[in-house]
Backbone as CSV, one residue per row, in Angstrom:
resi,resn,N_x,N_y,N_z,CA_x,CA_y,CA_z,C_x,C_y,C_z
1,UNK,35.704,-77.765,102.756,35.258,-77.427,101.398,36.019,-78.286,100.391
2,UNK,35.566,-79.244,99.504,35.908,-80.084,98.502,36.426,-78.580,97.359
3,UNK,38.106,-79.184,97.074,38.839,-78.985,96.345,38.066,-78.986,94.724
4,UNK,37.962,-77.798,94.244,38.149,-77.666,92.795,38.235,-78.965,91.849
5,UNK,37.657,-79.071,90.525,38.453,-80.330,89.689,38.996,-79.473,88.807
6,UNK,40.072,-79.843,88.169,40.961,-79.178,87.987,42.207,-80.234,86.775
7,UNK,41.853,-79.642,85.527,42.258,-80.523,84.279,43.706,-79.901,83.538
8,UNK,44.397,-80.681,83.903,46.388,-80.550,83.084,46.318,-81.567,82.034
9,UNK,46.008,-80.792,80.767,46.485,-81.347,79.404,48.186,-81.462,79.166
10,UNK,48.720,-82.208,78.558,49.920,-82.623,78.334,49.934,-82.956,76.887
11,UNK,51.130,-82.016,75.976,51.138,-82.074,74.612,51.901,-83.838,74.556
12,UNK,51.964,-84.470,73.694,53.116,-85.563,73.711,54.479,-85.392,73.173
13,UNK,54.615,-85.389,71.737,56.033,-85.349,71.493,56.652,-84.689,71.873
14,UNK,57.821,-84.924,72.581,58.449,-84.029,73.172,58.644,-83.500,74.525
15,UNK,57.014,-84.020,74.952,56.904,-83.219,76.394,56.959,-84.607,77.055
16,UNK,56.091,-85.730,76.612,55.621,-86.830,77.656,56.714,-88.279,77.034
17,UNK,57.431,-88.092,75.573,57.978,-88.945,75.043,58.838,-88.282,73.562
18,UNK,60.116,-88.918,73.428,60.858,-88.678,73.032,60.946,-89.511,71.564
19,UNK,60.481,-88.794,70.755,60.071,-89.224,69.272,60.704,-88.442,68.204
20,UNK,61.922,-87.985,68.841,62.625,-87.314,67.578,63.315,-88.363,66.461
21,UNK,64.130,-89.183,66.952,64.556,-89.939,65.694,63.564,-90.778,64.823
22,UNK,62.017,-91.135,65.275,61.241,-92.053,64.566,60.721,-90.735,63.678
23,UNK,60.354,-89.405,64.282,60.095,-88.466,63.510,61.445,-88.166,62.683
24,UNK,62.287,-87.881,62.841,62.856,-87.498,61.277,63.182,-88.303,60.592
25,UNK,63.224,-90.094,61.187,63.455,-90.762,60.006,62.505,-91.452,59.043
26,UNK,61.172,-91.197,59.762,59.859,-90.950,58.628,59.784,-89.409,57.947
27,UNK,60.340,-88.381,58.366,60.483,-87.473,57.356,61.260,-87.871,56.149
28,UNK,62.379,-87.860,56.666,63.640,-88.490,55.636,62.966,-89.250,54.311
29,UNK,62.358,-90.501,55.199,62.271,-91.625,53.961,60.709,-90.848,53.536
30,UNK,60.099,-90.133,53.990,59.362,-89.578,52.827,59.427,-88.228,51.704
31,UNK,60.096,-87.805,52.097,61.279,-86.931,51.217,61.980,-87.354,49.782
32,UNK,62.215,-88.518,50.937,63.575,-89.457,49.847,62.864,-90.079,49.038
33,UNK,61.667,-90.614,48.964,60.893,-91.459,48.242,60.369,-90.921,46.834
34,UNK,60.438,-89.612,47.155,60.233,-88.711,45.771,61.280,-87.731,45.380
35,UNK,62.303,-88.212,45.438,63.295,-87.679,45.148,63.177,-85.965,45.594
36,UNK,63.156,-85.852,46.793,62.969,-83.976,47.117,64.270,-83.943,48.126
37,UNK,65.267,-83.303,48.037,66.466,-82.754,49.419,65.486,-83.091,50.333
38,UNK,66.164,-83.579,51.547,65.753,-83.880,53.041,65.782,-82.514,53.857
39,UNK,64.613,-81.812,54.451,64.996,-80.906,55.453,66.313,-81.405,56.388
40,UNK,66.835,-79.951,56.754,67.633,-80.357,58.182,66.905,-80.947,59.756
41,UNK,67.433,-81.520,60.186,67.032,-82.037,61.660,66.487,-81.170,62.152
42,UNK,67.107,-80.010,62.001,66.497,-78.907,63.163,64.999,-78.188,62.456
43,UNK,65.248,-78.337,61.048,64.269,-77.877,60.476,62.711,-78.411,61.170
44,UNK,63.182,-80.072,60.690,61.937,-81.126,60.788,61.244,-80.978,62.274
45,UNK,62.528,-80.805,63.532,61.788,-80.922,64.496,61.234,-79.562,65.261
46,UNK,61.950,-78.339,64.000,60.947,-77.467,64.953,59.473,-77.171,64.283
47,UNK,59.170,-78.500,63.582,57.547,-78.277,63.201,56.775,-79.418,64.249
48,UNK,57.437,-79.999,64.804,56.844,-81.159,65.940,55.827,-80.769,66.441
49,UNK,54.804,-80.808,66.629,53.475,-80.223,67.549,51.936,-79.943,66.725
50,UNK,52.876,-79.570,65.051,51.904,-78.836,64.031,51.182,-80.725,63.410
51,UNK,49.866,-80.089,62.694,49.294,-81.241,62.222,50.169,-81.643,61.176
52,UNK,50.053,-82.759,60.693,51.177,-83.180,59.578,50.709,-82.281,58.345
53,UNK,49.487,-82.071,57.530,49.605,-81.081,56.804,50.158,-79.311,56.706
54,UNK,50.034,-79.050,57.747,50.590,-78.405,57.920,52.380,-78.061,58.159
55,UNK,52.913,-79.617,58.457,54.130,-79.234,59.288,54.553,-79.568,57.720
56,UNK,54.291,-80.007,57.122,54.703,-80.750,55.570,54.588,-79.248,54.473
57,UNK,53.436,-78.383,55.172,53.321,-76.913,54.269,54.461,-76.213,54.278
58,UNK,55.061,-76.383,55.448,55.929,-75.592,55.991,57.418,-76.386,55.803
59,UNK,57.540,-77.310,55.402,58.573,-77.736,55.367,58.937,-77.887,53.977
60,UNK,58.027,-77.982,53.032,58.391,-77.658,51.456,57.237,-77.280,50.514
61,UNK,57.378,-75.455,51.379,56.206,-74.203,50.839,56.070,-74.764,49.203
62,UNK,57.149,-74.672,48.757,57.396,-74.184,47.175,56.593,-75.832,46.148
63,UNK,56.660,-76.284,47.145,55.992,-77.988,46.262,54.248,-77.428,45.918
64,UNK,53.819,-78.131,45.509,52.522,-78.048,44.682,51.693,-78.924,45.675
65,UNK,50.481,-78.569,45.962,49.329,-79.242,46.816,49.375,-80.718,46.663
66,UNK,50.015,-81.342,45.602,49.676,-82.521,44.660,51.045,-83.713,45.503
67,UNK,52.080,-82.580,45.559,53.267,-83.264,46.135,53.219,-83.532,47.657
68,UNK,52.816,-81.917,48.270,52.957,-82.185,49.673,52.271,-83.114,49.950
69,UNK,50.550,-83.373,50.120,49.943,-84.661,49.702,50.532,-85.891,49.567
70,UNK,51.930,-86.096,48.738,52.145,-87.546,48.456,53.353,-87.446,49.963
71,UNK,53.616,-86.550,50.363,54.926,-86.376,51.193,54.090,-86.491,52.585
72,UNK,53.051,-85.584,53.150,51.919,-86.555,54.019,51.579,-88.071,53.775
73,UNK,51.315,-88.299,53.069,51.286,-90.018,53.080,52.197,-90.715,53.049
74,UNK,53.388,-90.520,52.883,54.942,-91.184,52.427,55.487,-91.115,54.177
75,UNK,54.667,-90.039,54.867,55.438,-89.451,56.282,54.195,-90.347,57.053
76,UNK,53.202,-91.025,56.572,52.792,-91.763,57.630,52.662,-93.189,57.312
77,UNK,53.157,-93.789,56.407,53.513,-95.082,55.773,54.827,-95.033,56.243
78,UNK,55.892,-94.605,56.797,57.449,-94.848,57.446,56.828,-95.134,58.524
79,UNK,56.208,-93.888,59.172,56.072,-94.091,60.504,55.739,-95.050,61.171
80,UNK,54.385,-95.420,60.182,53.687,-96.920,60.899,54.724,-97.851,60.540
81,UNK,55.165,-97.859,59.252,56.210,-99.010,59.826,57.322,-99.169,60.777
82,UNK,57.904,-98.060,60.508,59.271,-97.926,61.945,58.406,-98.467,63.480
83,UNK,57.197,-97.981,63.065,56.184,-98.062,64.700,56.203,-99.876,64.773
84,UNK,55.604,-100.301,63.644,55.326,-102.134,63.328,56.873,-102.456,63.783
85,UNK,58.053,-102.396,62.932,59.225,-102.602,63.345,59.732,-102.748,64.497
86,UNK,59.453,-101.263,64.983,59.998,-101.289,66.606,59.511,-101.516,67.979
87,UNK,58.308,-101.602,67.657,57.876,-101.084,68.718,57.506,-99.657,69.350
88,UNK,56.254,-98.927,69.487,55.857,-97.973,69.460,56.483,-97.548,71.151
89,UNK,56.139,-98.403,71.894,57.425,-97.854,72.847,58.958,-97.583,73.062
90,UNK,59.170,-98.687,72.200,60.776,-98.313,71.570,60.872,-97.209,71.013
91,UNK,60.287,-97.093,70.047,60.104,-96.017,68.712,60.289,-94.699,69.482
92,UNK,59.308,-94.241,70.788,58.997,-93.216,71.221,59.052,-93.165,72.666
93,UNK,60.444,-93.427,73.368,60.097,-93.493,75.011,59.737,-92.016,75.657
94,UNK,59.077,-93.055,77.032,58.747,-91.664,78.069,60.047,-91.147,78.067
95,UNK,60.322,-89.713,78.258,61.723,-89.170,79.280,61.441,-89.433,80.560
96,UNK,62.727,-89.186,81.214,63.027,-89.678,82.463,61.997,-89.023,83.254
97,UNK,61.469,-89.850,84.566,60.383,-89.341,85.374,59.361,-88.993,84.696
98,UNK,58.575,-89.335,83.680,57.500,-89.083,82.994,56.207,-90.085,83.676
99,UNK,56.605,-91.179,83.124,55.582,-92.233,84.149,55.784,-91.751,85.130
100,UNK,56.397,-91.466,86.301,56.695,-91.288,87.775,55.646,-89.969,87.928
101,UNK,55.235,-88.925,87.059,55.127,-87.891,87.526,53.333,-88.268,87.108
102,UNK,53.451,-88.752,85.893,51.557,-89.108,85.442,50.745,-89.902,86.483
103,UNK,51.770,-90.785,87.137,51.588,-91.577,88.069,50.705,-91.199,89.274
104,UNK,51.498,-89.885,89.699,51.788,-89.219,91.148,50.052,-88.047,90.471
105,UNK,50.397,-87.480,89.535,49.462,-86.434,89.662,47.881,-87.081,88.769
106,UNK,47.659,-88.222,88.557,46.624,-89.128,88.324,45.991,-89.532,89.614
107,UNK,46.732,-89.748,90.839,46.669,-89.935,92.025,45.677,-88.658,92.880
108,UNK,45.926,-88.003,92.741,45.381,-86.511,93.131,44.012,-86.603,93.031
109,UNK,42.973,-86.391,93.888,42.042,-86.440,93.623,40.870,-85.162,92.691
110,UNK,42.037,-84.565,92.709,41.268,-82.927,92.088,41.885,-82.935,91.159
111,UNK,42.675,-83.471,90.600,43.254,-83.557,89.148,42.535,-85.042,87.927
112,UNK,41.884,-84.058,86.802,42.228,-84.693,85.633,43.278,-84.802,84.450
113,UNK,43.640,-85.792,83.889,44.474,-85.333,82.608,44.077,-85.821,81.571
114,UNK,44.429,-84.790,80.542,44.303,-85.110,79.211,45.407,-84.676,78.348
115,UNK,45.139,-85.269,76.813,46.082,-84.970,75.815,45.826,-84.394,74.761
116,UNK,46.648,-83.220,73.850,46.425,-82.599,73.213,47.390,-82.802,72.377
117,UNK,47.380,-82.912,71.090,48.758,-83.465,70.684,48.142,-83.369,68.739
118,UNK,49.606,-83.223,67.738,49.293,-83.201,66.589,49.593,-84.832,65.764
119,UNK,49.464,-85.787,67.233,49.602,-86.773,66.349,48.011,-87.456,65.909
120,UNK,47.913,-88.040,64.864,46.812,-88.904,65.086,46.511,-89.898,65.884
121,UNK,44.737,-89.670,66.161,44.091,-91.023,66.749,44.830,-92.126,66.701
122,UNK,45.338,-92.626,65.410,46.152,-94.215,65.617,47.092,-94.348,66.420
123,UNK,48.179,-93.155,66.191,49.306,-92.837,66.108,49.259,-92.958,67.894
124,UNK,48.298,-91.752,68.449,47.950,-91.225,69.973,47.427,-93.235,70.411
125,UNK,46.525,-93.818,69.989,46.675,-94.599,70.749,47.336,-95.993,70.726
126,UNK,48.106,-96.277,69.895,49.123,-97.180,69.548,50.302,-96.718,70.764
127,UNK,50.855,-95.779,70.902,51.896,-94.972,71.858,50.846,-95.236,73.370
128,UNK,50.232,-94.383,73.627,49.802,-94.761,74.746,49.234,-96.260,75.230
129,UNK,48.796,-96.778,74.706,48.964,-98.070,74.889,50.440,-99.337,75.092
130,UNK,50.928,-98.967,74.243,52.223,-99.425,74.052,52.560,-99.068,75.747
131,UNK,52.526,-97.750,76.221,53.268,-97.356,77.698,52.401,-97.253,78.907
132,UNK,51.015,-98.644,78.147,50.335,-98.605,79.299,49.372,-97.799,79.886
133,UNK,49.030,-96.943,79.149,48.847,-95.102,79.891,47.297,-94.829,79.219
134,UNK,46.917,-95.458,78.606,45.322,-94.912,77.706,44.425,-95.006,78.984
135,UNK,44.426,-95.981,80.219,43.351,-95.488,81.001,43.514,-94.276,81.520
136,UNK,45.072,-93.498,81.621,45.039,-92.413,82.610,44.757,-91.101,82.116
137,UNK,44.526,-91.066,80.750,44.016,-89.609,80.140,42.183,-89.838,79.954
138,UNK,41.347,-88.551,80.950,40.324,-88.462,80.393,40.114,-88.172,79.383
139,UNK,41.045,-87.403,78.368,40.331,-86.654,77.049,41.950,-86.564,76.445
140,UNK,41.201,-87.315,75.111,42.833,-87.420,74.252,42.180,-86.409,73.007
141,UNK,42.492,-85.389,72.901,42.224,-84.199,71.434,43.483,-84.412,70.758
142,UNK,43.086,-84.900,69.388,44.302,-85.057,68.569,43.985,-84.583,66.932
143,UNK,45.268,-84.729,66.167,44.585,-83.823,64.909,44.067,-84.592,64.140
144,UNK,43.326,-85.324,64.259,42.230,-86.535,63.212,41.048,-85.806,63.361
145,UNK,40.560,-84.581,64.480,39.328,-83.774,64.646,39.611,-82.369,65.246
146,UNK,40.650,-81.527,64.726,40.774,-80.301,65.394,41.407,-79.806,64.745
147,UNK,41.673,-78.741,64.192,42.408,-77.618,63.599,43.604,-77.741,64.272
148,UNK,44.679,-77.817,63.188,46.207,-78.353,63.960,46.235,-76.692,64.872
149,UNK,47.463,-76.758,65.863,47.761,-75.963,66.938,48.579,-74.781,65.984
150,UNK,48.083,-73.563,66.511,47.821,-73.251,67.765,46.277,-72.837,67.667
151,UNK,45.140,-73.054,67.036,44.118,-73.194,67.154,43.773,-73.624,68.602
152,UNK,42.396,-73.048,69.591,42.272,-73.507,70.541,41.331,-74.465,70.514
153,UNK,41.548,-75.322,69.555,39.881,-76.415,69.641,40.275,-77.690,70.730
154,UNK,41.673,-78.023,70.338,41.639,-79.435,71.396,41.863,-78.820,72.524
155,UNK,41.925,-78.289,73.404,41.708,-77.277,74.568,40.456,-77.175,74.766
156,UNK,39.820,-76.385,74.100,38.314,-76.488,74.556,37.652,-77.121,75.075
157,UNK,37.367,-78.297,73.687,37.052,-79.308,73.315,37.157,-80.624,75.126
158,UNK,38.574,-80.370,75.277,38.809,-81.155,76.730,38.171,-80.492,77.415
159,UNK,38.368,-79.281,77.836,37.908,-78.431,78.966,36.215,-78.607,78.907
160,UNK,35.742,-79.159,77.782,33.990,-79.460,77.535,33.887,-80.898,77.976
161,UNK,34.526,-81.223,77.501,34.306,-82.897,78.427,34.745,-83.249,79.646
162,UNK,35.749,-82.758,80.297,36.387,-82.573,81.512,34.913,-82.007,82.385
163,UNK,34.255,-80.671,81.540,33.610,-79.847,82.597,34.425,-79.034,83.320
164,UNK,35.368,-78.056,82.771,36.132,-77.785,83.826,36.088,-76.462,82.791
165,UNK,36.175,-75.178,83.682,36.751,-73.837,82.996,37.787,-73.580,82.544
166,UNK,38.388,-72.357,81.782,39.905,-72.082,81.836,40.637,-71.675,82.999
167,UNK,40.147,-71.541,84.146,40.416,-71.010,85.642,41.074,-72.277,86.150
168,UNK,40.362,-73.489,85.823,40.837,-74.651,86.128,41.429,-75.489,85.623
169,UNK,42.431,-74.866,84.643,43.006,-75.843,82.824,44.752,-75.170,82.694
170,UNK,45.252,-75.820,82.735,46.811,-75.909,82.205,47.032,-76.807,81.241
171,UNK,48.021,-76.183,80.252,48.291,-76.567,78.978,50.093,-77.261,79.351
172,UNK,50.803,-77.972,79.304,52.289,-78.294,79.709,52.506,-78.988,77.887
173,UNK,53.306,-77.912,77.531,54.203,-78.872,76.152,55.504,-77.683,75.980
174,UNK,56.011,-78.262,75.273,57.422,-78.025,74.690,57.607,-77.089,73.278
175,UNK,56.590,-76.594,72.971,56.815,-75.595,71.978,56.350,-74.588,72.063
176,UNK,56.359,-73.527,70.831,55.999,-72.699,70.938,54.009,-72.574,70.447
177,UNK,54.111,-73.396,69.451,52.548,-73.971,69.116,51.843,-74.551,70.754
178,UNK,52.436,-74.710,71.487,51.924,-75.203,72.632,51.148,-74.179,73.076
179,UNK,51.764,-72.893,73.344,51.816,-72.048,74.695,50.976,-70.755,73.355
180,UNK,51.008,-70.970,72.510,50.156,-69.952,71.389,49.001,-70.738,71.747
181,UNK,48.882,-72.000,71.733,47.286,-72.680,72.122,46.852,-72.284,73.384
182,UNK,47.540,-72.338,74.404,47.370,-71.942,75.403,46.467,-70.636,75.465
183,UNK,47.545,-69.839,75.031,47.137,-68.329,75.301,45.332,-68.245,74.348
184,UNK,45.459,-68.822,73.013,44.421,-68.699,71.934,42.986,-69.244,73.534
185,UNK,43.250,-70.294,73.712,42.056,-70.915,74.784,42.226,-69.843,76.042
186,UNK,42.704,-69.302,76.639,43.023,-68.841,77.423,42.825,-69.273,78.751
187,UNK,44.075,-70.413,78.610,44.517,-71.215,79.997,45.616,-70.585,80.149
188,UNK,46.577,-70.976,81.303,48.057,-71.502,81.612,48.515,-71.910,81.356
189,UNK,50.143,-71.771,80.452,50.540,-72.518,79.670,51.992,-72.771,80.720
190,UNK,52.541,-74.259,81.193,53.765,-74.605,81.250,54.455,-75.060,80.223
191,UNK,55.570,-74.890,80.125,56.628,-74.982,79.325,57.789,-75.942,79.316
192,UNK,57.852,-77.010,79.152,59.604,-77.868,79.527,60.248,-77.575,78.689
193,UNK,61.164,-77.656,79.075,62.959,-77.384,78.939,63.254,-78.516,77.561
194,UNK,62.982,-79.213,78.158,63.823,-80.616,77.329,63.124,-80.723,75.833
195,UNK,62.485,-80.195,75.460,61.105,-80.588,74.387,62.312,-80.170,72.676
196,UNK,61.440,-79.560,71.740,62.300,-79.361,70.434,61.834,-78.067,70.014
197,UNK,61.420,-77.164,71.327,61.762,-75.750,70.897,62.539,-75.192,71.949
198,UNK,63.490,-74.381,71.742,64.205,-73.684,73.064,63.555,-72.634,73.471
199,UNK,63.932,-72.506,74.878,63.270,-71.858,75.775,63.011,-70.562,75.031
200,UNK,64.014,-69.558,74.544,63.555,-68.330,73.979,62.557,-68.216,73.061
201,UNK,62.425,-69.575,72.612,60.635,-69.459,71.893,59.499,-69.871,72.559
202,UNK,59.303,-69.775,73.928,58.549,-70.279,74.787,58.647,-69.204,75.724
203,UNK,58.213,-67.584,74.787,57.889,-66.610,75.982,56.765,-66.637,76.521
204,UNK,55.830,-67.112,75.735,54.098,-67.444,75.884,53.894,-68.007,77.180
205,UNK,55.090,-68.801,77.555,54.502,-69.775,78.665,54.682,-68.678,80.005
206,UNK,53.782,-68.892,80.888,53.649,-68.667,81.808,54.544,-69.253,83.119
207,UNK,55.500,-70.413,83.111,56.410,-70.943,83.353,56.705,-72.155,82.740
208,UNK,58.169,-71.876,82.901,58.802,-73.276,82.251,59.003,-73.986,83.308
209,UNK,59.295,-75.357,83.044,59.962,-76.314,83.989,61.177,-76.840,83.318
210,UNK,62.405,-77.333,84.221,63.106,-78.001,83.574,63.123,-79.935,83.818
211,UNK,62.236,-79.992,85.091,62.251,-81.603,85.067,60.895,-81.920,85.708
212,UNK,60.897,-83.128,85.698,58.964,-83.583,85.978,58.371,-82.889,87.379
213,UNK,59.647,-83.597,88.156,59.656,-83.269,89.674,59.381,-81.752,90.280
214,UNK,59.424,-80.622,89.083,59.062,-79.570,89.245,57.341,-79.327,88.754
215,UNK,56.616,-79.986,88.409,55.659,-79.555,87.762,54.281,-79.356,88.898
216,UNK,54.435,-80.539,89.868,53.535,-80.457,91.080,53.331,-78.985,91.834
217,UNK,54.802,-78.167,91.580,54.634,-76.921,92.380,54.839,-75.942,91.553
218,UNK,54.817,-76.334,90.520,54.380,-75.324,89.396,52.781,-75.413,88.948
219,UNK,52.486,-76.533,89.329,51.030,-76.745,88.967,50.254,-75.666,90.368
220,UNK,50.852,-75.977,91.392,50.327,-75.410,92.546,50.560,-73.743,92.589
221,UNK,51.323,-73.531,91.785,52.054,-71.700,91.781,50.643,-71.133,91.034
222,UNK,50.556,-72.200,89.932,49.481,-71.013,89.120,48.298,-71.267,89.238
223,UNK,47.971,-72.352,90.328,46.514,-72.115,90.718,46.655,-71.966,92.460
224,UNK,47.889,-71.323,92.785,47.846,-70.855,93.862,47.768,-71.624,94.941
225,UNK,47.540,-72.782,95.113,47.608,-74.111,95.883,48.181,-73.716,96.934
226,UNK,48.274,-73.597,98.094,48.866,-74.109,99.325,49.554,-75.387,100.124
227,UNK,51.052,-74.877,100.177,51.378,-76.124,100.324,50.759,-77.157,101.548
């Protein structure tokens, strides 16, 4: 009997690549550009996952529609440049065993992957390209067409082009907006360790992992797989 197909979305920042310093130092310099106090580090990155209007709502409620607005555009005029500057693979590397693991479970013949993520279209394929990787996601949902997270649209949305149910769909990111999407679509949500929310805000998930090398038999736990 031919194996199930069977689709593992993967959030990015955080989960598949490590974009904290290009993210707060395009926060920073768009902050700074209009003279507003800089959130704290910890502030900035525990909005990582949310669409930029939103993570910008939340990061300076009390500003006027007119400002946050100029502070969204100020936060993606750094970025692209730090991105032009550095190099979008520089800017944003895989963590360790990341390629190794997209590699291995792209390989699988009952596995698709896709991406769900609050960066933009440019943003999503400038990065994946940069690391080589745009042929290996069937379905990239990003917030240029979806209600930022934890809305379940880029979930769906994959799981409609995939063709695949929620029976057959895992969600793997690093926040807590992750595993609220999760639950909202009602997939399986994994959880990593390493990402920019800590584990105690990642009760949603259905399991965490702490390294890549765990995810194959975590993938297999919650759809029951046999070794």
């Amino acid at each position: 009997m031919t194996d199930p197909m069977r689709l593992v979305i993967f959030d990015v920042d955080g989960t598949l690549v490590d974009s904290q310093g290009a993210i707060v130092a395009a926060m920073t310099a768009s902050f700074e550009a209009i003279g507003l106090g800089v959130p704290e580090r910890s502030e900035t990155l525990s909005i990582v996952g949310l669409s930029l209007d939103h993570a910008i709502a939340r990061l300076a409620p009390e500003q006027t529609a007119q400002t946050q607005a100029r502070l969204v555009n100020g936060y993606k005029e750094a970025y692209h440049a730090h991105r032009l500057a550095n190099g979008a693979a520089e800017e944003s590397p895989l963590y360790p065993g990341a390629r190794e693991m997209i590699a291995q479970l792209s390989k699988r013949p009952d596995l698709l992957l896709g991406i769900a993520t609050g960066k933009s279209q440019r943003g999503l394929t400038a990065l994946l390209d940069a690391h080589d990787l745009l042929r290996v996601f069937v379905t990239r949902q990003n917030a240029d067409f979806h209600p930022s997270k934890p809305h379940p649209s880029m979930i769906t949305t994959a799981m409609a082009k995939a063709g695949v149910g929620p029976a057959q769909t895992v969600m793997i990111g690093d926040t807590s907006y992750d595993m609220e999407m999760a639950r909202a679509a009602k997939v399986p949500g994994i959880a990593v360790s390493w990402g920019y929310h800590g584990v105690p805000q990642l009760q949603l998930a259905d399991l965490v992992v702490d390294a890549f090398d765990e995810l194959p038999g975590a993938l297999d736990s919650i759809w029951k797989v046999s070794a």
